[in-house]
BAFI-3210 file (N, C-alpha, C; in Angstrom, 3 decimals, decimal comma, padded with zeros to 6 digits):
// residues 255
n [1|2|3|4|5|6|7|8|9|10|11|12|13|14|15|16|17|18|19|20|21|22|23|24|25|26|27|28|29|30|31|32|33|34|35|36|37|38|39|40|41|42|43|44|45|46|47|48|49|50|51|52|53|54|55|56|57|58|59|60|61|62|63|64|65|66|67|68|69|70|71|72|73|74|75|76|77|78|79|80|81|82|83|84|85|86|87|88|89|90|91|92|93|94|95|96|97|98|99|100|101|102|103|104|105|106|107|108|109|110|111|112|113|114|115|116|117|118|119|120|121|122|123|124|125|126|127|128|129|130|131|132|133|134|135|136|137|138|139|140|141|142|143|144|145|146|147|148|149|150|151|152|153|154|155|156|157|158|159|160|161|162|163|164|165|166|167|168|169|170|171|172|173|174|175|176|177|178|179|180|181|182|183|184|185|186|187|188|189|190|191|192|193|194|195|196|197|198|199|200|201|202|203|204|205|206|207|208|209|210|211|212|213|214|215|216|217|218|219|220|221|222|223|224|225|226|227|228|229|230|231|232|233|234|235|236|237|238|239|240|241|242|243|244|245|246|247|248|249|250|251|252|253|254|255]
n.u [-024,619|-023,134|-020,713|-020,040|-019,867|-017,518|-015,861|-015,418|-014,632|-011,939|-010,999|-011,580|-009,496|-007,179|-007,213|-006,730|-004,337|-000,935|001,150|004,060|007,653|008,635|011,217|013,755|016,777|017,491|018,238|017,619|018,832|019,186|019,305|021,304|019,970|018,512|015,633|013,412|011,475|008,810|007,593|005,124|004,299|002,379|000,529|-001,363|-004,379|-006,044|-009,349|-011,524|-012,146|-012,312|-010,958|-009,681|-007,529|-005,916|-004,126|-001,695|000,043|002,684|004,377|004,868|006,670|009,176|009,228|007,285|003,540|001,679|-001,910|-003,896|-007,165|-010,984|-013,905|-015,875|-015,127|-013,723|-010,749|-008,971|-007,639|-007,174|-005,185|-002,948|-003,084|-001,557|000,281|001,800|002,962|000,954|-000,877|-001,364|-000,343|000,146|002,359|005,074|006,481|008,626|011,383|012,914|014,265|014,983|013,589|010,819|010,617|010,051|012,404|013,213|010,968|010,387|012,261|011,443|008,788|010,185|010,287|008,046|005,079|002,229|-001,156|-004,537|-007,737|-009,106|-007,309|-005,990|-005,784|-003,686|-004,625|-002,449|-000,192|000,513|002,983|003,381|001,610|002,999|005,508|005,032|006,016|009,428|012,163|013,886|013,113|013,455|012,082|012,199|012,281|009,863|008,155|009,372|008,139|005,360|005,295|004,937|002,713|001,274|000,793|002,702|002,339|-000,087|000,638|002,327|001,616|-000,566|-001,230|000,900|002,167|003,628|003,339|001,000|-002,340|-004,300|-007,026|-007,641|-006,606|-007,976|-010,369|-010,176|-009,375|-010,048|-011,767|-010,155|-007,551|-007,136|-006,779|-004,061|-002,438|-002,537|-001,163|000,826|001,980|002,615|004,408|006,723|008,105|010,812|010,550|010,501|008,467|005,510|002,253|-001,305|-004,218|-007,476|-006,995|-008,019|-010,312|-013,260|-012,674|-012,409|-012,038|-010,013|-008,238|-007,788|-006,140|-003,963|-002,781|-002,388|-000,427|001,689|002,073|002,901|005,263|006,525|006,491|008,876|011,126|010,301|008,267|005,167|001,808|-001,398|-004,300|-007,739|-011,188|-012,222|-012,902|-011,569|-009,209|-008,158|-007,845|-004,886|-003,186|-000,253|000,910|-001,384|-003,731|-005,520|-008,327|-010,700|-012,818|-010,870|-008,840|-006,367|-006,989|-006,759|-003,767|-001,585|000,244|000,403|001,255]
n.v [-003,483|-002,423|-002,457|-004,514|-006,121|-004,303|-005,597|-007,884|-007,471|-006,896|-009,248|-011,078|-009,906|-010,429|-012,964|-013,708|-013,381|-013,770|-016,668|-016,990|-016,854|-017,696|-016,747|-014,760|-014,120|-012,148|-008,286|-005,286|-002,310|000,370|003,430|005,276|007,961|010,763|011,445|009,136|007,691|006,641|005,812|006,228|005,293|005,864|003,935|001,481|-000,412|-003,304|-005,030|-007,296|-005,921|-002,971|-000,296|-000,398|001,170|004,097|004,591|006,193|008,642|009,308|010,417|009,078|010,097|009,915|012,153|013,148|013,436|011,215|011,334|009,719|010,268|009,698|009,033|006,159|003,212|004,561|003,971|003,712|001,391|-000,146|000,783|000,956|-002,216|-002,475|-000,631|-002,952|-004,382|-006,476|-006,904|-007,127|-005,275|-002,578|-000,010|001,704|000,201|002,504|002,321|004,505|005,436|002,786|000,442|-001,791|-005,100|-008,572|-009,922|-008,369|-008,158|-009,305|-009,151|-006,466|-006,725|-006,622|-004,415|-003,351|-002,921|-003,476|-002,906|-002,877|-001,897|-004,124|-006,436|-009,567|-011,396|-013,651|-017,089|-016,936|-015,841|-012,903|-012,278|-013,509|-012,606|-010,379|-009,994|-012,156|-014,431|-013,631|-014,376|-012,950|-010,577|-008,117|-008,141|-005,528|-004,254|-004,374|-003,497|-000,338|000,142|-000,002|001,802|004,494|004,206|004,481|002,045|000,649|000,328|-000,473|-003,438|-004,103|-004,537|-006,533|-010,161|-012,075|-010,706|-010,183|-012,264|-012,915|-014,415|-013,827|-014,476|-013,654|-010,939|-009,746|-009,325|-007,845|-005,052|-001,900|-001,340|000,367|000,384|-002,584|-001,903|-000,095|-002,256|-003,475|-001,952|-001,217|-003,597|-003,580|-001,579|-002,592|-004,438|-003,847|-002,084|000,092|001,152|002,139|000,817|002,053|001,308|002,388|002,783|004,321|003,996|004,366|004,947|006,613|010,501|010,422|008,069|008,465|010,697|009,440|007,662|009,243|011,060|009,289|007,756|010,158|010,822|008,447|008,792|010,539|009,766|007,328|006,145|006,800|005,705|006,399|005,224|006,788|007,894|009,911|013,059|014,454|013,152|013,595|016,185|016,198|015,383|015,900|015,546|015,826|013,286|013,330|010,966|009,372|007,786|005,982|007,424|009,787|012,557|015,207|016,305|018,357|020,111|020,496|023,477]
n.w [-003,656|-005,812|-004,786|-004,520|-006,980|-007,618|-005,646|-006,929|-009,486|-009,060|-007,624|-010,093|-011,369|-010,535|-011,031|-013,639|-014,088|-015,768|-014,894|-013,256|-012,430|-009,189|-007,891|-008,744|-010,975|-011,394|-010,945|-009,577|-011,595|-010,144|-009,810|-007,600|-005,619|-003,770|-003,387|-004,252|-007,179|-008,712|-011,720|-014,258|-017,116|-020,164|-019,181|-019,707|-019,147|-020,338|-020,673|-021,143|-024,054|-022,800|-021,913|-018,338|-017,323|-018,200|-020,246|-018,287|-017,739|-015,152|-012,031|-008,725|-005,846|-003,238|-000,144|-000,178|000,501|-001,170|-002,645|-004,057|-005,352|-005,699|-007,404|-006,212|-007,967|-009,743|-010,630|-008,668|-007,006|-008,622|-009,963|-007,902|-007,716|-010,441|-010,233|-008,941|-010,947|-010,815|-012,950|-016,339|-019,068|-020,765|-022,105|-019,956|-016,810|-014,448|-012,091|-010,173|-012,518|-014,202|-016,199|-015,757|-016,239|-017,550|-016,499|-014,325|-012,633|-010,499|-008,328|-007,916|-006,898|-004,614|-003,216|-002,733|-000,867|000,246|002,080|002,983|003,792|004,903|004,938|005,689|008,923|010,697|012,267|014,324|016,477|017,677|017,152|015,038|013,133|012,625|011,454|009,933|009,550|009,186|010,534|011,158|011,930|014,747|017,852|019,054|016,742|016,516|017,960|018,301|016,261|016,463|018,653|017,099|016,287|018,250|020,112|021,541|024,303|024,941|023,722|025,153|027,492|027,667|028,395|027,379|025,658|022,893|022,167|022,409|020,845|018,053|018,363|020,881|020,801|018,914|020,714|022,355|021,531|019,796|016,531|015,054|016,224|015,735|012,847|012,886|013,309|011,366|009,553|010,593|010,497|007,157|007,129|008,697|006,991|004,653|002,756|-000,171|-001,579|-000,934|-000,699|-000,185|000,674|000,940|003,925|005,394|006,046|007,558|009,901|013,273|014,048|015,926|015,573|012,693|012,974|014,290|012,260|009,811|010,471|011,175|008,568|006,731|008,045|007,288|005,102|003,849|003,598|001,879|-000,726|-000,492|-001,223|-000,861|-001,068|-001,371|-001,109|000,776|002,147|004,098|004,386|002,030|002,601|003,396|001,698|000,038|-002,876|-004,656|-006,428|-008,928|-010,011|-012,621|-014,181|-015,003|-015,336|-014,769|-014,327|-012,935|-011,412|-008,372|-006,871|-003,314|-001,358]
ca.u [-024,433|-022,219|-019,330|-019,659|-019,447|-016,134|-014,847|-015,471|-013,681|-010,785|-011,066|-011,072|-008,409|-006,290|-007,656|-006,335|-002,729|-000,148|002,165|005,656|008,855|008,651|012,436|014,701|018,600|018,142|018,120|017,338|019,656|018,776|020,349|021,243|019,112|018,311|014,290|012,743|010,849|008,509|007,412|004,169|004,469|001,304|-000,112|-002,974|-005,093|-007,219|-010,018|-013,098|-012,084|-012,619|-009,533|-009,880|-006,527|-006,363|-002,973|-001,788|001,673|002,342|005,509|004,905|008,044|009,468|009,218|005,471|002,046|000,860|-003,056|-004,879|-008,974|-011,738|-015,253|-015,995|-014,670|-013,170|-009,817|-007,865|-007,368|-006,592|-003,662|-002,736|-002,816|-001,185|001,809|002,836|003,270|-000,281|-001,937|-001,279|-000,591|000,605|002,950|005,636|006,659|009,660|011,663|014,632|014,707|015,121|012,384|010,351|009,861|009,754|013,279|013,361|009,402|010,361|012,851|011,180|008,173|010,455|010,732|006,874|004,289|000,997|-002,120|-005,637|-008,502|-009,626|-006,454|-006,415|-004,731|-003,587|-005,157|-001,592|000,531|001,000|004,200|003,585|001,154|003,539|006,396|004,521|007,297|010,375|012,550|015,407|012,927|013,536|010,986|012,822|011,790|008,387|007,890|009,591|007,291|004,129|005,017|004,803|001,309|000,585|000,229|003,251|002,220|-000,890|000,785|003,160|-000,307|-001,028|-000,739|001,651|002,887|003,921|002,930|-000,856|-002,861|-004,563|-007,949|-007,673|-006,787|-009,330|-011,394|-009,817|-008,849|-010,961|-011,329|-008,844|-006,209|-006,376|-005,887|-003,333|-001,478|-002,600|-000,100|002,643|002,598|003,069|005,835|007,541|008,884|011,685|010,270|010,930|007,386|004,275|000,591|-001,765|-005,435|-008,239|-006,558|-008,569|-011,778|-014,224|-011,971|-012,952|-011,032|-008,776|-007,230|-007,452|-005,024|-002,627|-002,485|-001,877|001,117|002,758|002,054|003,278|006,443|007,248|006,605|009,546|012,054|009,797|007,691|003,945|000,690|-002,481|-005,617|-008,792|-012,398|-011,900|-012,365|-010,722|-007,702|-007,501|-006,358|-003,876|-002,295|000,967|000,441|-002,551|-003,802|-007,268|-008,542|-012,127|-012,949|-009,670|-007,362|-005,961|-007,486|-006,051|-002,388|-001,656|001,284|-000,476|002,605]
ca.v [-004,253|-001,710|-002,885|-006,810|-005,975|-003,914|-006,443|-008,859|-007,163|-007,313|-010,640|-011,671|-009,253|-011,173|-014,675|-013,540|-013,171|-015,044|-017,440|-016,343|-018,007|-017,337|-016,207|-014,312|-013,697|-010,649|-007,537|-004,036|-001,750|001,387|004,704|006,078|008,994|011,578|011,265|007,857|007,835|005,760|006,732|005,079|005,989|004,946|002,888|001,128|-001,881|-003,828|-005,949|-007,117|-004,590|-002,001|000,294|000,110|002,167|004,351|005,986|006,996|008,819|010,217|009,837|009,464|010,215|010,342|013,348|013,767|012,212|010,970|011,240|008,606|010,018|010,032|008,263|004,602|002,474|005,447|002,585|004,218|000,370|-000,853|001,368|000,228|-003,171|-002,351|-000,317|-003,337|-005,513|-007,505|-007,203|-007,136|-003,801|-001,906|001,151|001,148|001,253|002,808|003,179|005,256|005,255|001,265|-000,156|-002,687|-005,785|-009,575|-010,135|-007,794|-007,769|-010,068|-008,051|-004,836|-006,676|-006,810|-003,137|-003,219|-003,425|-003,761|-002,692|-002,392|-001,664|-005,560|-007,278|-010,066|-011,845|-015,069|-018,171|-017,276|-015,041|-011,515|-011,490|-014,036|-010,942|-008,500|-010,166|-012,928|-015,900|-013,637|-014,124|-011,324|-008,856|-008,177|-007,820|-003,994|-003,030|-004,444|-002,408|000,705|000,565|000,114|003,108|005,215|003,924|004,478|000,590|000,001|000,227|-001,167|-004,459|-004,415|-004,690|-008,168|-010,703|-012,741|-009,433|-010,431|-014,004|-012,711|-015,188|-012,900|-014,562|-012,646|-009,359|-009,252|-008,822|-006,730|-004,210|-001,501|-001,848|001,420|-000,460|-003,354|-001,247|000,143|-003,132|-003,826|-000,805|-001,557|-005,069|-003,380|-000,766|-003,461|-004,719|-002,666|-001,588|001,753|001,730|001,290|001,156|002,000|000,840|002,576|002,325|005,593|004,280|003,990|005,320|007,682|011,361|010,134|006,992|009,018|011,531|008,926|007,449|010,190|011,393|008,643|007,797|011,881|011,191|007,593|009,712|011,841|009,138|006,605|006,585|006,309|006,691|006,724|005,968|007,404|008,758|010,831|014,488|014,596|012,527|014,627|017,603|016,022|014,767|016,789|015,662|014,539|012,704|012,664|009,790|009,547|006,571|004,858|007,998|010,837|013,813|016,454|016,225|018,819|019,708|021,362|023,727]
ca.w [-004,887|-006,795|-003,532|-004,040|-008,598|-007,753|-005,343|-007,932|-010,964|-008,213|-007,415|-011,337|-012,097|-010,355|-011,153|-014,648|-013,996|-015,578|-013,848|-013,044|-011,190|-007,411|-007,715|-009,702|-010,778|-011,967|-010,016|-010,279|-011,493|-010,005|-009,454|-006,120|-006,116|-003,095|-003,422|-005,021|-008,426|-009,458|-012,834|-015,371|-018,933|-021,100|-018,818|-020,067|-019,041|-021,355|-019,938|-022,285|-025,049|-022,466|-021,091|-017,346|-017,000|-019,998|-021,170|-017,327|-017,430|-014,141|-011,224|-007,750|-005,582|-001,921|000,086|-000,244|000,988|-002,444|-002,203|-004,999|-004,741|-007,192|-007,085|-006,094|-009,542|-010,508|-010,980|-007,862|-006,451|-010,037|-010,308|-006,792|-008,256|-011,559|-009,908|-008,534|-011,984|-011,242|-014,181|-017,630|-019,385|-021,981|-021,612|-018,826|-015,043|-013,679|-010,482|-010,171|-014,361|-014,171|-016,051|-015,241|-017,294|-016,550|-016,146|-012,630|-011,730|-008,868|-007,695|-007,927|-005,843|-003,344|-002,855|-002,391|000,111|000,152|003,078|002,516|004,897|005,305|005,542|006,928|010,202|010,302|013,383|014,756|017,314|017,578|016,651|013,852|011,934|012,467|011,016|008,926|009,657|009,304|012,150|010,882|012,597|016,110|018,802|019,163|015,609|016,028|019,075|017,357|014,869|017,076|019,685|016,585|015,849|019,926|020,719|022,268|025,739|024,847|023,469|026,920|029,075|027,395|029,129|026,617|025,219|021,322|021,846|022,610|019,815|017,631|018,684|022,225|020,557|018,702|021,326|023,461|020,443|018,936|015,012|014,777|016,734|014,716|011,529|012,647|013,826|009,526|009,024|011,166|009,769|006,215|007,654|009,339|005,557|004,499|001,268|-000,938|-002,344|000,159|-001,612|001,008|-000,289|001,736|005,075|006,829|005,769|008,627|011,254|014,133|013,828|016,518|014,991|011,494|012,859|014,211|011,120|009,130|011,110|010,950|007,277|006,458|008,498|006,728|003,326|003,743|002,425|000,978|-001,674|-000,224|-002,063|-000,310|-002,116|-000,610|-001,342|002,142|001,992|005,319|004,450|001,053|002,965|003,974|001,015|000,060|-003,776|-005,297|-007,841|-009,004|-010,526|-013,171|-015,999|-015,259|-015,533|-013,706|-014,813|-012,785|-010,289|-007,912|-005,216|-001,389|-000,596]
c.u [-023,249|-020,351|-019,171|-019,393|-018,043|-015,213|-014,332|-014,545|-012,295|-010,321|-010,642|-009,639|-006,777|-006,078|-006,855|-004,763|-002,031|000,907|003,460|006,594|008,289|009,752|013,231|016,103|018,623|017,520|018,415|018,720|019,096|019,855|020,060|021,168|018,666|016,664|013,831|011,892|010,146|007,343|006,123|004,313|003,624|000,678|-001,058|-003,438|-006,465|-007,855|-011,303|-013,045|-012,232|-011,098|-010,049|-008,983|-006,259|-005,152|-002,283|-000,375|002,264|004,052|004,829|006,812|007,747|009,343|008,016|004,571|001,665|-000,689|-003,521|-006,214|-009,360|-013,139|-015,042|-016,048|-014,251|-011,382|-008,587|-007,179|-006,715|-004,800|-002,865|-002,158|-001,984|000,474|002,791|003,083|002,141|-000,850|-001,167|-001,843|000,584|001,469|004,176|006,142|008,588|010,063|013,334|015,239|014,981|013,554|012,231|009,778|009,827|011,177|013,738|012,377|009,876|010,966|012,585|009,574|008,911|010,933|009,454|006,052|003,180|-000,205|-003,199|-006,220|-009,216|-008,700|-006,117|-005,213|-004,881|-004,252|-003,520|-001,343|000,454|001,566|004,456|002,762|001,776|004,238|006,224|005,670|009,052|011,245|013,822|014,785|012,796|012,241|011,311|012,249|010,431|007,732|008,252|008,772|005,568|004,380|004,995|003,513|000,608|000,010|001,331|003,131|000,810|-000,826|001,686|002,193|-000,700|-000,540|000,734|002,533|002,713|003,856|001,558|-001,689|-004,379|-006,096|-008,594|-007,601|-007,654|-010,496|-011,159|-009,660|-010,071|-010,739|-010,196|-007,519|-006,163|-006,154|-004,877|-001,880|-001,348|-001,106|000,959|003,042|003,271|004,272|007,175|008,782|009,776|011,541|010,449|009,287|006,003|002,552|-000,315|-003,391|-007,135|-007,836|-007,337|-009,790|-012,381|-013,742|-012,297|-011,654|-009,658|-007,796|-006,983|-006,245|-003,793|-002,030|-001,925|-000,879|002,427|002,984|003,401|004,852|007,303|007,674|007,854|010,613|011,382|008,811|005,891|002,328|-000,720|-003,797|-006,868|-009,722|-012,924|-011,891|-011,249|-009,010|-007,037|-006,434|-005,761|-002,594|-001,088|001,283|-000,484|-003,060|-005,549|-007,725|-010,405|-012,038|-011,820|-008,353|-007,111|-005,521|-007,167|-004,353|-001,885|-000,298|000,655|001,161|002,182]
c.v [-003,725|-002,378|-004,234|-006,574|-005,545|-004,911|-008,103|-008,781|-007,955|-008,475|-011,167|-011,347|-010,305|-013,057|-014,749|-013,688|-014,678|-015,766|-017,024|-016,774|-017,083|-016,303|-015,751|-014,382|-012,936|-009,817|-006,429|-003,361|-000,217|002,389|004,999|007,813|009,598|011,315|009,766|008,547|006,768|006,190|005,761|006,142|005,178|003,627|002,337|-000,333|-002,414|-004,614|-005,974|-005,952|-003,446|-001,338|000,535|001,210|002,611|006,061|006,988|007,091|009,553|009,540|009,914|009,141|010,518|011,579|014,467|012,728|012,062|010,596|010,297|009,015|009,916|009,215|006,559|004,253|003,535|004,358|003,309|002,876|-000,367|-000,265|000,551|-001,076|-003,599|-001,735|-001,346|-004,598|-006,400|-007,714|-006,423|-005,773|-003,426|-000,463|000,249|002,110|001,696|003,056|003,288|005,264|003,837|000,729|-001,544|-004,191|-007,516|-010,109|-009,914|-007,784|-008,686|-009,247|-006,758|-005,193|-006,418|-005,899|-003,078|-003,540|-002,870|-002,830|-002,461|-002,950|-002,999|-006,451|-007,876|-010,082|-013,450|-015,441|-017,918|-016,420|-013,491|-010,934|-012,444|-013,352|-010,479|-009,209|-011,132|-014,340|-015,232|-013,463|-013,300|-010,153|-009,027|-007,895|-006,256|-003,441|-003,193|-003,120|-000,691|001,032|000,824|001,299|004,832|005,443|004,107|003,564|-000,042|-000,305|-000,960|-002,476|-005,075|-005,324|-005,879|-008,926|-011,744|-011,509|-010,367|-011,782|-014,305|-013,837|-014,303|-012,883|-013,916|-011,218|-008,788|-008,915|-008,313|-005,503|-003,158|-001,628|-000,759|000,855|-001,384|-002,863|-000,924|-000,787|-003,434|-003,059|-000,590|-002,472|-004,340|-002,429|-001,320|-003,816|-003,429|-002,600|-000,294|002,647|001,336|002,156|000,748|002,215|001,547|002,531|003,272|004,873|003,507|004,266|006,790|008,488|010,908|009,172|007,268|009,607|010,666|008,238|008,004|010,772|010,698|008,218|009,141|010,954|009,802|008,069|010,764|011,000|007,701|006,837|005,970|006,558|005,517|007,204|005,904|007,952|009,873|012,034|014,919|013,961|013,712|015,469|017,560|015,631|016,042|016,824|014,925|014,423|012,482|011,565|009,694|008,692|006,003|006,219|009,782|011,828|014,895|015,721|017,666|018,828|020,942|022,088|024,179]
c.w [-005,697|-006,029|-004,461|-006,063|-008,434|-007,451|-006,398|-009,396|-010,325|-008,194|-009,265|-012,200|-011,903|-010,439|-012,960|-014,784|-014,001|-014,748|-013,727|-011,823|-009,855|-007,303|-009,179|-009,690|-010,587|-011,074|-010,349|-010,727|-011,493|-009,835|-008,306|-006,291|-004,518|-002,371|-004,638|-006,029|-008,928|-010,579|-013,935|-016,500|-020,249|-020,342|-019,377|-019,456|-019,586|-020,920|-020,765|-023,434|-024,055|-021,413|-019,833|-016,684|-018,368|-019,777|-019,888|-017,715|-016,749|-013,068|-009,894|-007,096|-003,663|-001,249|000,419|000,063|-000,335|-002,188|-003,894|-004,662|-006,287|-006,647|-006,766|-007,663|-010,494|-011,306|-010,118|-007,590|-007,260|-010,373|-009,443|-007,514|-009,390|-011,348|-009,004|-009,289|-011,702|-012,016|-015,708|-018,251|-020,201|-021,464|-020,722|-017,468|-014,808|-012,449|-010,410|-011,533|-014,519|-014,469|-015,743|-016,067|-016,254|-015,989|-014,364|-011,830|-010,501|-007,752|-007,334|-006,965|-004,796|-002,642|-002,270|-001,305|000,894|001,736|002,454|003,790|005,445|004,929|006,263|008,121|010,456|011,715|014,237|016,081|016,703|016,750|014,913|012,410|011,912|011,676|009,869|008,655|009,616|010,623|011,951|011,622|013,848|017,023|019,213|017,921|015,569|016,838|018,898|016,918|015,877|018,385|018,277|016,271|017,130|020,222|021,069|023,822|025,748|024,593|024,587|028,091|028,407|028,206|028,976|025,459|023,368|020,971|022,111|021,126|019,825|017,885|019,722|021,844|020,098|019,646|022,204|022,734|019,748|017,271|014,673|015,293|016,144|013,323|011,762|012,952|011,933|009,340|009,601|010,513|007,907|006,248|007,955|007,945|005,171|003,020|001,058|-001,494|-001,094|-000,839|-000,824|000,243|000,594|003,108|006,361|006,740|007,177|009,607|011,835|013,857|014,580|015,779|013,316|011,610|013,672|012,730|009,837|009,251|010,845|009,560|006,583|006,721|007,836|005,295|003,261|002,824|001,891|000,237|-000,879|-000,744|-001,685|-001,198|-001,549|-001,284|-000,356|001,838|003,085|004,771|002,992|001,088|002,968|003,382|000,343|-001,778|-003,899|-006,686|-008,231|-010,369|-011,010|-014,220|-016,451|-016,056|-014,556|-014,509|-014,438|-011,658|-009,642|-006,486|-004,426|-001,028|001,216]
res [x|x|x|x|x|x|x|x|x|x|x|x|x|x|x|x|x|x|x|x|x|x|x|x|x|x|x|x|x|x|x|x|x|x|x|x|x|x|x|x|x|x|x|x|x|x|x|x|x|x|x|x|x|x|x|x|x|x|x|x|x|x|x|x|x|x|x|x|x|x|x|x|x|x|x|x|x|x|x|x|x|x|x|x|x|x|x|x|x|x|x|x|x|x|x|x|x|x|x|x|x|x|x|x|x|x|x|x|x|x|x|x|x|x|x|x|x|x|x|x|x|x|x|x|x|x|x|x|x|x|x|x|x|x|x|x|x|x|x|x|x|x|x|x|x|x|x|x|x|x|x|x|x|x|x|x|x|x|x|x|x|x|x|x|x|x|x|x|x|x|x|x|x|x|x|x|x|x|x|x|x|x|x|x|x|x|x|x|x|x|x|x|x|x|x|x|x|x|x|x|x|x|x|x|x|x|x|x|x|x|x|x|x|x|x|x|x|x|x|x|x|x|x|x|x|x|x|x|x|x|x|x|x|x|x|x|x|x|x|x|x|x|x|x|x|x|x|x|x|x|x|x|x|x|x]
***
């Protein structure tokens, strides 16, 4: 019950959100910078008189596993949701000292990108999840990307290789292999910022520790932050952030 109330805030949070062009002119003006920055300063989020994000002013940055834990509705997912201009809030975001208002929010989605642990998959192709209709990405970077995740051989051995229809994979696929096809598909996008939403949860040690590897090794020059209730994945995080009553109560760097 406490699951299907959270997924529900979720669900309304975003039933709330106002309307906004598809497209923009305007475009970031960032600084070319060594390590990425993306910076909240007074965050807050107001919902029913009640602060679900309350006063967060914190950076995550490139170079490091950013760990997000804390209790179930602690508001790890909300941030998630909030660091990428969804919801209505007070304070502000930065990336690379370039804030964030409505003039560039389009533009500054389009640094972003998304995964969470029940994401879906479209009635289509293979290669039409991974890439989601763009045809700028090659069948070389998809495959790139999936021998890092250890399913390139495995997507070879199909019988239709990257034109397999996703109805067949599914059932040839354990649920760890299709997460991690989830997390290629969000890799695949050439974004700066990746907001990774539960992505270990329910996964056997094995397909934890591919995941984590490759996560780690995308974190060196992008900005990635990994939010988890995992003691296991914890360890692993390089900074972390702990998260209690919609704010982040302690932060921490693992040398």
């Amino acid at each position: 019950m406490e699951n299907l109330l959270l997924k529900k805030k979720r669900v309304n949070a975003l039933i709330e959100l106002d309307q906004e062009p598809l497209e923009s002119s305007h475009h970031l003006n960032i600084e070319e910078r060594e390590k990425q920055c993306l910076q909240l300063c007074n965050f807050t989020v107001i919902r029913n008189s009640s602060k679900i994000l309350d006063h967060i002013s914190t950076q995550f940055s490139s170079g490091n596993l950013n760990i997000l834990f804390g209790e179930s509705g602690s508001g790890k997912s909300t941030l998630l949701i909030g660091l990428s201009g969804l919801l209505n809030h007070e304070g502000s975001i930065y990336y690379n000292n370039c804030q964030i208002n409505s003039d560039n929010i389009v533009a500054y989605r389009g640094l972003l990108s998304f995964a969470h642990q029940n994401n879906y998959f479209f009635d289509e192709s293979l290669r039409f999840n991974m890439t989601l209709g763009n045809k700028s990405i090659s069948d070389e970077e998809i495959f790139q990307l999936l021998e890092k995740l250890h399913l390139g051989e495995r997507i070879r051995l199909l019988e239709h290789g990257l034109d397999e229809h996703l109805n067949h994979i599914k059932k040839k696929f354990s649920g760890g292999e299709l997460r991690r096809l989830i997390i290629a598909r969000a890799f695949l996008k050439k974004a700066k910022v990746f907001l990774l939403d539960e992505i270990t949860a329910g996964l056997d040690a094995q397909n934890q520790q591919i995941v984590l590897d490759f996560i780690k090794r995308q974190s060196k020059e992008k900005i990635v932050i990994l939010c988890t209730h995992e003691q296991s994945i914890i360890q692993n995080g390089e900074r972390l952030f702990h998260m209690s009553e919609g704010k982040i109560v302690d932060e921490a760097s693992i040398i």
